[in-house]
Backbone as a ProteinNet text record, in pm:
[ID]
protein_1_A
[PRIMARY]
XXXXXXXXXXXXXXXXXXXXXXXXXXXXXXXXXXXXXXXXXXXXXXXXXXXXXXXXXXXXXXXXXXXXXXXXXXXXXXXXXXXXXXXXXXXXXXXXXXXXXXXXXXXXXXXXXXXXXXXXXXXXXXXXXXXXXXXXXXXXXXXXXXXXXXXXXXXXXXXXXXXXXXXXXXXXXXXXXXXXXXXXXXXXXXXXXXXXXXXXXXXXXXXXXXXXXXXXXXXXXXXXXXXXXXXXXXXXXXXXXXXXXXXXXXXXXXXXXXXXXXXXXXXXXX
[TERTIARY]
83.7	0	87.3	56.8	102.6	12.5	57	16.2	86.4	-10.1	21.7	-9	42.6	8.6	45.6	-88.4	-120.9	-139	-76.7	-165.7	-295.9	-356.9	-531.3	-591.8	-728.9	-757	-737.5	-713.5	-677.2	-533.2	-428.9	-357	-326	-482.8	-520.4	-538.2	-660.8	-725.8	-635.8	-514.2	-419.9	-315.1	-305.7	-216.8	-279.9	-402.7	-475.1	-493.2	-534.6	-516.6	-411.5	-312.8	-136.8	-95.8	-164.5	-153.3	-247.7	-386.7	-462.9	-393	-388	-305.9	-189.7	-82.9	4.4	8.2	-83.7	-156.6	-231.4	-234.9	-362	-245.6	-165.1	-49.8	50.8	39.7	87.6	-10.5	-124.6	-208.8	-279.6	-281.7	-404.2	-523.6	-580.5	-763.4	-776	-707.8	-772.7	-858	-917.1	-1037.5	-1023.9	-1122.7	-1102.1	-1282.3	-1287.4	-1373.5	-1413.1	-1550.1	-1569	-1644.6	-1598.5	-1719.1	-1803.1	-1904.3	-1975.5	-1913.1	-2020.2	-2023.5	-1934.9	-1904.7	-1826.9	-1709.6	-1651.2	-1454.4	-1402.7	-1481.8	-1420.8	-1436.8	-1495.8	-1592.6	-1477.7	-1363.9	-1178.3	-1117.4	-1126.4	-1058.1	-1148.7	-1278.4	-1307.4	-1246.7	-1252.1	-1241.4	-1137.7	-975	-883.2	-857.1	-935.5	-916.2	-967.2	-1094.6	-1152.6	-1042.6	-959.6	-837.9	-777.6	-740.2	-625.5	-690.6	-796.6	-852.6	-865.2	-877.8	-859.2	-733.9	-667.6	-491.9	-422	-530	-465.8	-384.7	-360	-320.7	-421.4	-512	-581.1	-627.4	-660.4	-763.5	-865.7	-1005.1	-1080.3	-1131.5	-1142.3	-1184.8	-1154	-1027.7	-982	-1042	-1073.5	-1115.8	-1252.9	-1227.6	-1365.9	-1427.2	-1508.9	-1566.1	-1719.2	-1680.8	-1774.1	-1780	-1930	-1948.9	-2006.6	-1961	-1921.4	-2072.1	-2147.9	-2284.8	-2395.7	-2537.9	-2626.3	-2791.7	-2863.3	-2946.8	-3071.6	-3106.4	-3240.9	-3350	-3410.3	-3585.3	-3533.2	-3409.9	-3349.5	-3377.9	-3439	-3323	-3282.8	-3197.4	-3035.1	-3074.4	-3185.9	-3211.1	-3262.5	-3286.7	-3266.4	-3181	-3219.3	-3079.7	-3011.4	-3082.8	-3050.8	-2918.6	-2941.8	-2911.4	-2752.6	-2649.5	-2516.8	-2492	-2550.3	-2575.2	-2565.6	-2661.5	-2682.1	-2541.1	-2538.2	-2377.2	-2249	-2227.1	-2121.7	-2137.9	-2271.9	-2270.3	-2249.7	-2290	-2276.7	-2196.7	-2115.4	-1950.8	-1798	-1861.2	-1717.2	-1759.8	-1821.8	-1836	-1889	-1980.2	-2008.2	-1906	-1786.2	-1733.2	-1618.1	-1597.9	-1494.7	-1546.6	-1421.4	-1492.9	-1490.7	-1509.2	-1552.5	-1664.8	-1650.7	-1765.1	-1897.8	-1952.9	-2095.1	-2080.7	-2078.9	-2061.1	-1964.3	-1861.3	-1736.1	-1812	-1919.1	-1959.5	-2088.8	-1979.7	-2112.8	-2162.8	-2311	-2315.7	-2425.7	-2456.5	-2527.2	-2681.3	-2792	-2884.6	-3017	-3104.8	-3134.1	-3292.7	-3315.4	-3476.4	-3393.4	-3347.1	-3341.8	-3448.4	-3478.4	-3569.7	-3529.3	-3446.7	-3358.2	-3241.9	-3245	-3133.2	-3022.5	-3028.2	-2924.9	-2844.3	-2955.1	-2872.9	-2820.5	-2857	-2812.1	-2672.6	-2619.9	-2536.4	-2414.3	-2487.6	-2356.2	-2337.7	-2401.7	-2396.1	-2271	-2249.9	-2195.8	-2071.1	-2071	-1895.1	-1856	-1923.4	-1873.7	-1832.7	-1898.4	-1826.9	-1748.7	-1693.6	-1584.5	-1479.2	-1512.9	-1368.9	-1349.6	-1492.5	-1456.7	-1371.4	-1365.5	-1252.2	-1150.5	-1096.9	-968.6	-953.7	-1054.6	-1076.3	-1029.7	-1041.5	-1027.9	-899.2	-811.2	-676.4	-664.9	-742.9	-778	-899.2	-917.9	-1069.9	-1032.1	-1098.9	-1130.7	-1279.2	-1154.5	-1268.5	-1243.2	-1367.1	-1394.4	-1381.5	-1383.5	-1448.3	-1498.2	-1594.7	-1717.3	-1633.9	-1721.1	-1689.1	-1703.1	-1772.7	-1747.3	-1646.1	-1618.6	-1481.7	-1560.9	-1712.8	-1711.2	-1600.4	-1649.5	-1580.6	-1740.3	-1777.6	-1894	-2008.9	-2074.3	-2181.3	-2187.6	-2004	-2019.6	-1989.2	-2118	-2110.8	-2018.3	-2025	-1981	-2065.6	-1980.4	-1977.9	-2015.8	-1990.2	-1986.5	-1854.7	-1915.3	-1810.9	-1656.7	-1548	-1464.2	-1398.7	-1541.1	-1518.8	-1640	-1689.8	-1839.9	-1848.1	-1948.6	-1944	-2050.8	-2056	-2187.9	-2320.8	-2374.1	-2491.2	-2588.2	-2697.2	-2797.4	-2768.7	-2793	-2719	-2848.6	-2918.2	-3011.6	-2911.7	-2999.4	-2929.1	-2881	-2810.4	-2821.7	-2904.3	-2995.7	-3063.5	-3018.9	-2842.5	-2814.3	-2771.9	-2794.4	-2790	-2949.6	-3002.1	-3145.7	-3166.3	-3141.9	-3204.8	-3112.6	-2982.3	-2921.2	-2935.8	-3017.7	-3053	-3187.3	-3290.7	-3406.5	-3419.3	-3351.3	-3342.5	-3308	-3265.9	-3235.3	-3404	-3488.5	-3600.8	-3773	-3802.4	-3922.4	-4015.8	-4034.7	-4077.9	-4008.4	-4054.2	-3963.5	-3991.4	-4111.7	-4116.1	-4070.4	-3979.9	-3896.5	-3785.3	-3714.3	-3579.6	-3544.7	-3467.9	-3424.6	-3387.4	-3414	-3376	-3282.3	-3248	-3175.8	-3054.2	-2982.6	-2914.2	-2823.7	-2720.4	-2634.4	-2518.3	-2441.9	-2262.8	-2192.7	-2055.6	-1991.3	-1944.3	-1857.3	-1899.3	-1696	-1649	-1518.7	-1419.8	-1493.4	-1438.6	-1356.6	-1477.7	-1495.5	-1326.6	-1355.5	-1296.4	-1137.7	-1106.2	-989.8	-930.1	-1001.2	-942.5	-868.9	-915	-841.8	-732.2	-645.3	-470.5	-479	-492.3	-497.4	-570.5	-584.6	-700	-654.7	-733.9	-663.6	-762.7	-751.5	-902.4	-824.3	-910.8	-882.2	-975.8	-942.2	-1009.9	-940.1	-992	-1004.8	-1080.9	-1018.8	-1136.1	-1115.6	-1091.1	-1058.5	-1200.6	-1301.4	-1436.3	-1395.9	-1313.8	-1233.5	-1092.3	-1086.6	-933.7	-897.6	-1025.7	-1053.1	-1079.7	-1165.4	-1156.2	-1028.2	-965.1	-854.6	-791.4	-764.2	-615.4	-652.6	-806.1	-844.4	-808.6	-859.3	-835.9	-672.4	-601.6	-466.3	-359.8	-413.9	-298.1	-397.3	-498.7	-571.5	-597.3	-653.7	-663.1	-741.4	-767.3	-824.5	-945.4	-1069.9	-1151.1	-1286.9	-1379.1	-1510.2	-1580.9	-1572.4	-1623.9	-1527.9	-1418.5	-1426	-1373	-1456.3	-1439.4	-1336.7	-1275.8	-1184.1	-1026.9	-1061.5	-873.4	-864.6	-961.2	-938	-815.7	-825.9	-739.2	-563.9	-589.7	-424.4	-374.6	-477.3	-380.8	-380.8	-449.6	-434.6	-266.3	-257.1	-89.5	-8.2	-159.6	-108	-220.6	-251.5	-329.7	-254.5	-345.7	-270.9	-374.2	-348.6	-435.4	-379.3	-442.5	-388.6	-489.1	-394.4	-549.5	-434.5	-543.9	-473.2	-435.8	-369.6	-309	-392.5	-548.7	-641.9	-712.9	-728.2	-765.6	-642.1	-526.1	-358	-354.7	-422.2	-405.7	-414.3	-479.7	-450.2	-392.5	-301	-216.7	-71.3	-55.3	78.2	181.7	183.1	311.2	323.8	252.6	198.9	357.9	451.7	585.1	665.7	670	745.6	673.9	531	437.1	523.4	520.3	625.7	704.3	787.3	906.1	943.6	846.7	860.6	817.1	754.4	669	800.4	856.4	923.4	1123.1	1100.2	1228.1	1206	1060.3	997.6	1123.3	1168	1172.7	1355.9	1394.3	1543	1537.1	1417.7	1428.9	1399.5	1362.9	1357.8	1537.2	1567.9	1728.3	1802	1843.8	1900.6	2065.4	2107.5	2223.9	2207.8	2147.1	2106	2130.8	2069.8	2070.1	2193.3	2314.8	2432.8	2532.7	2526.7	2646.8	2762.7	2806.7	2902.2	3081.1	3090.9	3224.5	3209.7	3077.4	3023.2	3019.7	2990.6	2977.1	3139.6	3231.2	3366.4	3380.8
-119.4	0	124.5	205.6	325.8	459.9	538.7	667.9	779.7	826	1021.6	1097.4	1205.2	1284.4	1423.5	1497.9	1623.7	1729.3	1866	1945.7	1977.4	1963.5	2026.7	1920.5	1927.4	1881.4	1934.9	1998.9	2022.5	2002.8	1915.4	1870	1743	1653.3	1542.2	1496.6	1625.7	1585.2	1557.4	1677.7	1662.1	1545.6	1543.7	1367.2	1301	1288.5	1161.5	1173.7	1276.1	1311.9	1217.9	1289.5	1213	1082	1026.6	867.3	812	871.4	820.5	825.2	951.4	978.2	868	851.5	767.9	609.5	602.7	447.4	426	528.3	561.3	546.6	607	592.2	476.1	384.3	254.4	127.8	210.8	76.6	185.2	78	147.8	178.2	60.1	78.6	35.1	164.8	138.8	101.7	56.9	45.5	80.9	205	252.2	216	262.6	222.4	358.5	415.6	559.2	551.2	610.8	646.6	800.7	810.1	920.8	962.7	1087.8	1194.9	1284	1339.6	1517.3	1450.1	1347.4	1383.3	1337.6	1270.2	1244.4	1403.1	1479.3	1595.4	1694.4	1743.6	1793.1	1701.5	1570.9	1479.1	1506.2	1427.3	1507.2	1578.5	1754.6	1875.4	1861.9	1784.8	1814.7	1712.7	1552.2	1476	1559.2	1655.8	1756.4	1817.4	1887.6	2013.3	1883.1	1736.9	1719.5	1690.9	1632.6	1601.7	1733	1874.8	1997.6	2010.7	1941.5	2023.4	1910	1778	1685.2	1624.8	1604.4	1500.1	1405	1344.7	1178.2	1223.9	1068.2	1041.6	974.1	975.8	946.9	804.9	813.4	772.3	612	550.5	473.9	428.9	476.5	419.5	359.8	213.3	170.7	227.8	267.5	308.7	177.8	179	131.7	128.9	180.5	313.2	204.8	247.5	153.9	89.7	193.6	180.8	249.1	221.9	299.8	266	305.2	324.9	237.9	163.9	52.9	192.8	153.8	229	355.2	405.3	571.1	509.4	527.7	572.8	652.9	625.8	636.2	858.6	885.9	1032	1115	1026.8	1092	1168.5	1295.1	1353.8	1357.2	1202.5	1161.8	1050.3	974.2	848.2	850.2	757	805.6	749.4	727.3	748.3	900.1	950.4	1114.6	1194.3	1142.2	1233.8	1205.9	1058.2	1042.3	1147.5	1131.2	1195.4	1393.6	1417.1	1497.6	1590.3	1554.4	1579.2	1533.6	1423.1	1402.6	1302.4	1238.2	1145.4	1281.2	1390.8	1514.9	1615	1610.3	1676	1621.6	1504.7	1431.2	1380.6	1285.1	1241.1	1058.4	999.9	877.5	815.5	699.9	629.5	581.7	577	565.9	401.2	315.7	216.3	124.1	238.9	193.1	219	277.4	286.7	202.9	140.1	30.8	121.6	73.6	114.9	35.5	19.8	-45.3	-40.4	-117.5	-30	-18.1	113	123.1	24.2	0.7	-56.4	-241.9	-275.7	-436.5	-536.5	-538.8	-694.4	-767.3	-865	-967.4	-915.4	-866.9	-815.4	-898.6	-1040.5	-1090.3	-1150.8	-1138.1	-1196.8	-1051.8	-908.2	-795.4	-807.5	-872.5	-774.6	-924.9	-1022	-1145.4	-1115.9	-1058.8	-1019.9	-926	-847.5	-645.9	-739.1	-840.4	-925.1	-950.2	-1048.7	-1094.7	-985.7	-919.3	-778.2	-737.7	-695	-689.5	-764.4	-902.3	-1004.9	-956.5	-981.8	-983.3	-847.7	-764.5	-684.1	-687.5	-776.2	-839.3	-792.3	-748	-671.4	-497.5	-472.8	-284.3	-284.8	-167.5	-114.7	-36.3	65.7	162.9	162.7	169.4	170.9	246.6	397.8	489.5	446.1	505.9	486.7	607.2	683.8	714.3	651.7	704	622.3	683.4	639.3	692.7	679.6	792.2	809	681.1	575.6	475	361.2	426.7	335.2	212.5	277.1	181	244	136.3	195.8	130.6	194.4	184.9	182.9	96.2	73.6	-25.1	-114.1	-211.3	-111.7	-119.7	-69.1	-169.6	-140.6	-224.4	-359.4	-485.9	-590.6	-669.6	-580.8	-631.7	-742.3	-898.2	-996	-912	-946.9	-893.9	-998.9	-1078.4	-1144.1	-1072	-1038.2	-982.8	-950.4	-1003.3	-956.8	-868.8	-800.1	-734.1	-756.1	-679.6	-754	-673.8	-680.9	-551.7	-533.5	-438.2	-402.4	-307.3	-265.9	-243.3	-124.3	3.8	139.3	181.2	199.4	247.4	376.1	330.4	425.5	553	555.8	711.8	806.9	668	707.4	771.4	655	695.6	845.4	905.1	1016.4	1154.8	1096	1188	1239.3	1183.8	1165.7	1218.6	1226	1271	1435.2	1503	1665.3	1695	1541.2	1548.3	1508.1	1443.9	1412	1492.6	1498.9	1553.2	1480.8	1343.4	1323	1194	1152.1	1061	946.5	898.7	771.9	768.1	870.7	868.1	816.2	773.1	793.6	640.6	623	473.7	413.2	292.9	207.6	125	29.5	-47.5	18.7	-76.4	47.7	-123.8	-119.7	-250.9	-178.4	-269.1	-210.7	-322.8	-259.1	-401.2	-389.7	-560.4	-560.3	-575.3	-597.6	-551.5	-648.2	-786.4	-885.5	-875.7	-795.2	-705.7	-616.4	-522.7	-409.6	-434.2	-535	-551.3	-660.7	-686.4	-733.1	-611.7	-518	-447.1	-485.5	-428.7	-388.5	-251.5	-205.7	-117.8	2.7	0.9	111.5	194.6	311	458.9	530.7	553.4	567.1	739.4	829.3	973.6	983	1022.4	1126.9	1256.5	1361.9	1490.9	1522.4	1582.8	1682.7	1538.4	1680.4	1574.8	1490.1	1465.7	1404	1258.4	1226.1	1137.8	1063.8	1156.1	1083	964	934.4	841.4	692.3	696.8	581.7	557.3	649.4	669.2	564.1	624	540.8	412.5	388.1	257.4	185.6	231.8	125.4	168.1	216.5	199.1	94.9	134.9	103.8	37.2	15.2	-108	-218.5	-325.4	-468.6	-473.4	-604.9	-619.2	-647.2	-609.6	-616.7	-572.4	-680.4	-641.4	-478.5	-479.6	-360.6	-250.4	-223.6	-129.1	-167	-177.7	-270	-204.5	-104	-14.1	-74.9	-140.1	-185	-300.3	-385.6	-477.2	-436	-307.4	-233.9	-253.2	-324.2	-363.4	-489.4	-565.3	-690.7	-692.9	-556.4	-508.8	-507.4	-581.4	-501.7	-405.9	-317.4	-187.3	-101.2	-77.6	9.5	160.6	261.9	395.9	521.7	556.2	649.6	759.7	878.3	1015.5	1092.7	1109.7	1200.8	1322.6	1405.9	1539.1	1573.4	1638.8	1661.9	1631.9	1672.4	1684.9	1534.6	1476.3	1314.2	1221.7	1251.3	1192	1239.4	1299.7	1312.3	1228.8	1129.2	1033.1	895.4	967.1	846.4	816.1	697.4	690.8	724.2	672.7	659.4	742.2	875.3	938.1	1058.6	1058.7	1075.5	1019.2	858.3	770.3	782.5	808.6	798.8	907.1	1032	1167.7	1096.8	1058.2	1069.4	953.1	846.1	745.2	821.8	914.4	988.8	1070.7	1106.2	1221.2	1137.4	1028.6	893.8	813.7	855.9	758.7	809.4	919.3	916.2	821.5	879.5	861.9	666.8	631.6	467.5	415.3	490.2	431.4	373	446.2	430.8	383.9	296.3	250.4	339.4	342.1	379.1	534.2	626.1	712.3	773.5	624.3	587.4	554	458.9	443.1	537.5	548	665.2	613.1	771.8	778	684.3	677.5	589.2	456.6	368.7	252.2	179	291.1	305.4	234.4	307.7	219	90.5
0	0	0	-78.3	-61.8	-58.4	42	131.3	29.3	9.1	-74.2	-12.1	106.5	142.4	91.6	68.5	-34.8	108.7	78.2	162.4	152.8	39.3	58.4	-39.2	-40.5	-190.2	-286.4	-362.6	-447.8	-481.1	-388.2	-432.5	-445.1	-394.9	-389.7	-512.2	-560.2	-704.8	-840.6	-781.3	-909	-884.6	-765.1	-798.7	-851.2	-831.9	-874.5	-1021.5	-1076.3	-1204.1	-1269.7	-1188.1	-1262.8	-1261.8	-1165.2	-1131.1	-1258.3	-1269.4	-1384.7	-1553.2	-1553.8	-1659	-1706.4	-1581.5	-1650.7	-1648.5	-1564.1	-1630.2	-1745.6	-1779.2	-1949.8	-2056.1	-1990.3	-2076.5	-2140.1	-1999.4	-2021.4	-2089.2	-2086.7	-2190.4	-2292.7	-2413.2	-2546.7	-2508.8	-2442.5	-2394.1	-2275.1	-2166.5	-2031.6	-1974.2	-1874.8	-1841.5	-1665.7	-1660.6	-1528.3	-1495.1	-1324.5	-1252.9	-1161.3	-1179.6	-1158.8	-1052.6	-924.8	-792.3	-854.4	-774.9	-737.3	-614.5	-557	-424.9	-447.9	-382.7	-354.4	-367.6	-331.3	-311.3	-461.2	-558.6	-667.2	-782.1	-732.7	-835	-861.8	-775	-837.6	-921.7	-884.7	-944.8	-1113.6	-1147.7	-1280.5	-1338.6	-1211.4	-1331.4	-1413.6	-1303.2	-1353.5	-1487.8	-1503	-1570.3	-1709.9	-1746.9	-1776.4	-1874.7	-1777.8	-1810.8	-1842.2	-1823.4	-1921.5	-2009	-2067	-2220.3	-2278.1	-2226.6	-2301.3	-2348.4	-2262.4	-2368.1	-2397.3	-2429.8	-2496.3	-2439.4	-2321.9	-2204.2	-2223.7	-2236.2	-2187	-2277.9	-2352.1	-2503	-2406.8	-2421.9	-2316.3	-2449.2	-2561.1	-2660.5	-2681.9	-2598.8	-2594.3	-2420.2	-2402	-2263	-2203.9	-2138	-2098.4	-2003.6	-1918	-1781.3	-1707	-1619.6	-1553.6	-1373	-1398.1	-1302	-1155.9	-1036	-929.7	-857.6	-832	-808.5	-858.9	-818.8	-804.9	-782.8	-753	-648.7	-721.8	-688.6	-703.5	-720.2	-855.8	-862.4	-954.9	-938	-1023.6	-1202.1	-1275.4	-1410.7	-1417.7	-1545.3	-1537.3	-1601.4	-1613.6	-1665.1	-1532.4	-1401.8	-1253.9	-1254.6	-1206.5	-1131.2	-961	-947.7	-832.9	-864.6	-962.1	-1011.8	-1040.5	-1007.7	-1046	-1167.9	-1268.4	-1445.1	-1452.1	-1428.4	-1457.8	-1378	-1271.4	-1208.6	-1278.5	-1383.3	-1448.3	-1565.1	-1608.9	-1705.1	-1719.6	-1614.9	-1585.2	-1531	-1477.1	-1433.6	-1516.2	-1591.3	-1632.5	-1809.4	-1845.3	-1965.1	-2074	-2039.7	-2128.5	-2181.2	-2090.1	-2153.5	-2218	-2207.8	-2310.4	-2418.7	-2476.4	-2608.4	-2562.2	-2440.3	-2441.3	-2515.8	-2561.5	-2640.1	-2542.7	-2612.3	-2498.3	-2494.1	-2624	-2599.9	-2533.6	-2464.2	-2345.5	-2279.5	-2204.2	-2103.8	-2018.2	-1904.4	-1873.4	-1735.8	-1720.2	-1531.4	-1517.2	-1404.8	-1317	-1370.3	-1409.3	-1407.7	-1273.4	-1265.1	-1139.9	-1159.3	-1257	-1321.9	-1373.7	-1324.8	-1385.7	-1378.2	-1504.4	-1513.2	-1371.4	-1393.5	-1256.2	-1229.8	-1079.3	-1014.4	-1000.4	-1010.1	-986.6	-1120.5	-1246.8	-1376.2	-1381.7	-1358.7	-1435.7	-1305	-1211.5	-1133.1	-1179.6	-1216.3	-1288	-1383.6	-1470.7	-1676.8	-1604.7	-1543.4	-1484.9	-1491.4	-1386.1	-1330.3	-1465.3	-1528.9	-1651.6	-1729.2	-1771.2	-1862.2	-1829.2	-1680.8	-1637.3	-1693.8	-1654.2	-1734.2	-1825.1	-1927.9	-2056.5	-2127	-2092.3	-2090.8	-2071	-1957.8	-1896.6	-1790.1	-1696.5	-1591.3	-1552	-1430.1	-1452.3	-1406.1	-1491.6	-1471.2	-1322.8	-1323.5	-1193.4	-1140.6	-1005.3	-1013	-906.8	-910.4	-833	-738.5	-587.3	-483.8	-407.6	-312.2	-215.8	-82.3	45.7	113	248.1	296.6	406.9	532.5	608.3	751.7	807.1	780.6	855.5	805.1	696.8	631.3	522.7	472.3	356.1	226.8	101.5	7	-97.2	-215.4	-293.3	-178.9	-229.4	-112.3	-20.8	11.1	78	244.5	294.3	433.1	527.1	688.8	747.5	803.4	777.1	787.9	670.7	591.5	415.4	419	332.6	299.7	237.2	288.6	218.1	100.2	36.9	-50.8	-194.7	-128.4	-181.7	-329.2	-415.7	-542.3	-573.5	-700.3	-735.2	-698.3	-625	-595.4	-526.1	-460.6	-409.6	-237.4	-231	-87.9	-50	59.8	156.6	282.2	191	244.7	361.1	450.6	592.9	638.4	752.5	772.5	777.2	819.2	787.6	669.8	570.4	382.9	322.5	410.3	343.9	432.9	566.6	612.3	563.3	481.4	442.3	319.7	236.7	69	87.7	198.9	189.1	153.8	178.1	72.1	-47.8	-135.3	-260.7	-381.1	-260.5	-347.7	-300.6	-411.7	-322.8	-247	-191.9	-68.9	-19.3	58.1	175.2	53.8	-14.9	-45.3	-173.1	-239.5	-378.3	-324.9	-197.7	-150.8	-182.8	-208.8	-261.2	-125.6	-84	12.6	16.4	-179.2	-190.4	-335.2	-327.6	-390.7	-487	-605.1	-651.4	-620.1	-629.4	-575.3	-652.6	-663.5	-725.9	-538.9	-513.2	-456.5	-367.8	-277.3	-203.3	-278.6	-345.4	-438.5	-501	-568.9	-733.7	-733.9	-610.9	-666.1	-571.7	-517.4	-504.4	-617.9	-704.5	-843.3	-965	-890	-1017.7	-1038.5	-1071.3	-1126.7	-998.2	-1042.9	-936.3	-887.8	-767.8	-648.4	-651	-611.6	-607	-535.8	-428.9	-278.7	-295.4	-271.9	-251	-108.7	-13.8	134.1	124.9	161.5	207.2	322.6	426.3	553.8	705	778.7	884	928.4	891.6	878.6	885.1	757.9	736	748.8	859	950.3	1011.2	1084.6	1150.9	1043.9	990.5	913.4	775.6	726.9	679.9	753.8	902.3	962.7	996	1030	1049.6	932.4	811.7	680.8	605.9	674.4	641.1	735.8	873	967.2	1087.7	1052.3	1153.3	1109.7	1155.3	1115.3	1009.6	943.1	803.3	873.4	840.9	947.5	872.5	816.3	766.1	823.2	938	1048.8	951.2	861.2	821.8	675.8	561.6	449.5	388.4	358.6	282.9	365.2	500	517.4	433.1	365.8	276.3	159.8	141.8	77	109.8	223.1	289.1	185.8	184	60.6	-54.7	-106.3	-233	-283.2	-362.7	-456.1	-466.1	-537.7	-578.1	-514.4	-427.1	-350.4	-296.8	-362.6	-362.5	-269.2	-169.4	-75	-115.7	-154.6	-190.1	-96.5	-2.4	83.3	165.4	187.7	269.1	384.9	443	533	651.3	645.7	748.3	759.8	651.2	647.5	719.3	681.7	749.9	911.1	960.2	1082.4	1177.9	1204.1	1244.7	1211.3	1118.6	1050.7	1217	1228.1	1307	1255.7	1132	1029.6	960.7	955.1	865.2	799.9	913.2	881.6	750.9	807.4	738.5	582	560.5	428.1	350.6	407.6	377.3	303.8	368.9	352.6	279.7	233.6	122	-7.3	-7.3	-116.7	-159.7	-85.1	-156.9	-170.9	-99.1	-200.1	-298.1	-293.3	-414.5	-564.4	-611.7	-740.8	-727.3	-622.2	-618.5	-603	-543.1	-522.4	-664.3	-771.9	-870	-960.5	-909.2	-960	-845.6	-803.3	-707.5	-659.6	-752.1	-761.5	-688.1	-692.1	-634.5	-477	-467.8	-305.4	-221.3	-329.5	-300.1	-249.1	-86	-89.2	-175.9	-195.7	-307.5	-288.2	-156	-161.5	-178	-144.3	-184.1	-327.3	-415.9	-566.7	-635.8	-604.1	-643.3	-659.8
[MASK]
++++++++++++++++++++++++++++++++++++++++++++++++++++++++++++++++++++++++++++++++++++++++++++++++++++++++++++++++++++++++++++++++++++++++++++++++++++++++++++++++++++++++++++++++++++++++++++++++++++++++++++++++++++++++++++++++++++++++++++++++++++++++++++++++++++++++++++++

């Protein structure tokens, strides 16, 4: 696992930018994995500003979008169809037919959330898959005590999702209850994770799912036996990091550890 510590968000969003970017770079037809909510919405703008100046071909790229909400279609502006589209797939030139997501109206919930896995493969699975993750340390919609084997599948809202979403609809009984997710399985199969936190809100479950036990009770430390698992979060989310020194200070030997020789004091070298 590796720790990025940014001073603000906005220097979150643009690492992450750069991390995306140069994995786009190392394959022809990426295939990334897109959250919703507020902490991914910098990350966009800047992916945005690089398809403006011709940094990322979006055109070559698959997407498939992490969750979304049982009962929405996808022309809701509740629905996270309409928030992909709306923040980040409108203003590039991605193909619509790269773009898979969840749907919120399925005939059978459980052939539409096995058809979702399979398409996954059949791609050869996701390169990056961008995550968020909640004050209580989910990541998509696997809350706590979600299998940390768990695949795509329908998940049953927490009462403090459903009372927090009730000012987005006009009455209590539009509010979605159940919601599909891929599922903690799923998304520690990528190639590789890339979790962004901002705001000390998120400190606490940060250090739990970095530097506490692997532990269903907070599904995002599953993120510990990940490979290539990458946390880019800010100064105010790192606050209750222990290690949060040593993270420093691997971040900023990172370029010189690429060259070994670097590292060699110089009378050793002879």
């Amino acid at each position: 696992m590796e720790v990025i510590i940014k001073n603000d968000y906005d220097g979150v969003c643009t690492e992450s930018a750069a991390i995306i970017q140069e994995a786009c770079r190392h394959k022809s037809s990426p295939v990334l994995g897109f959250p919703t909510g507020k902490t991914p919405l910098g990350l966009y703008e800047k992916l945005i500003g690089f398809y403006n100046q011709g940094g990322i071909d979006f055109a070559s790229i698959t997407a498939f979008n992490l969750d979304e909400y049982v009962g929405l279609e996808a022309s809701h502006p509740q629905s996270f169809a309409y928030y992909m589209d709306n923040h980040l797939f409108r203003y590039v030139n991605i193909k619509r037919e790269n773009v898979f997501r969840l749907n919120g109206q399925p005939g059978n919930i459980e052939e539409h959330c096995r058809s979702y896995e399979k398409k996954i493969q059949e791609v050869g699975g996701i390169d990056v898959q961008i995550l968020g993750i909640g004050k209580n340390g989910h990541i998509a919609f696997n809350e706590p005590g979600s299998s940390l084997s768990s695949r795509t599948r329908l998940k049953i809202l927490t009462r403090e999702t459903v009372e927090a979403n009730k000012p987005f609809f006009l009455n209590e009984r539009e509010v979605p209850r159940f919601c599909l997710t891929m599922g903690i399985g799923t998304i520690v199969e990528a190639k590789m994770v890339l979790l962004l936190a901002a705001g000390k809100d998120k400190a606490e479950s940060v250090a739990r799912a970095i530097e506490g036990p692997v532990t269903a009770s907070i599904p995002a430390s599953a993120l510990q036996l990940h490979a290539r698992a990458i946390f880019v979060i800010d100064e105010a989310a790192a606050s209750g990091l222990t290690n949060r020194d040593y993270y420093r200070w691997a971040y900023e030997s990172k370029d010189r550890a690429l060259d070994p020789l670097k590292i060699i004091p110089t009378k050793l070298k002879k």
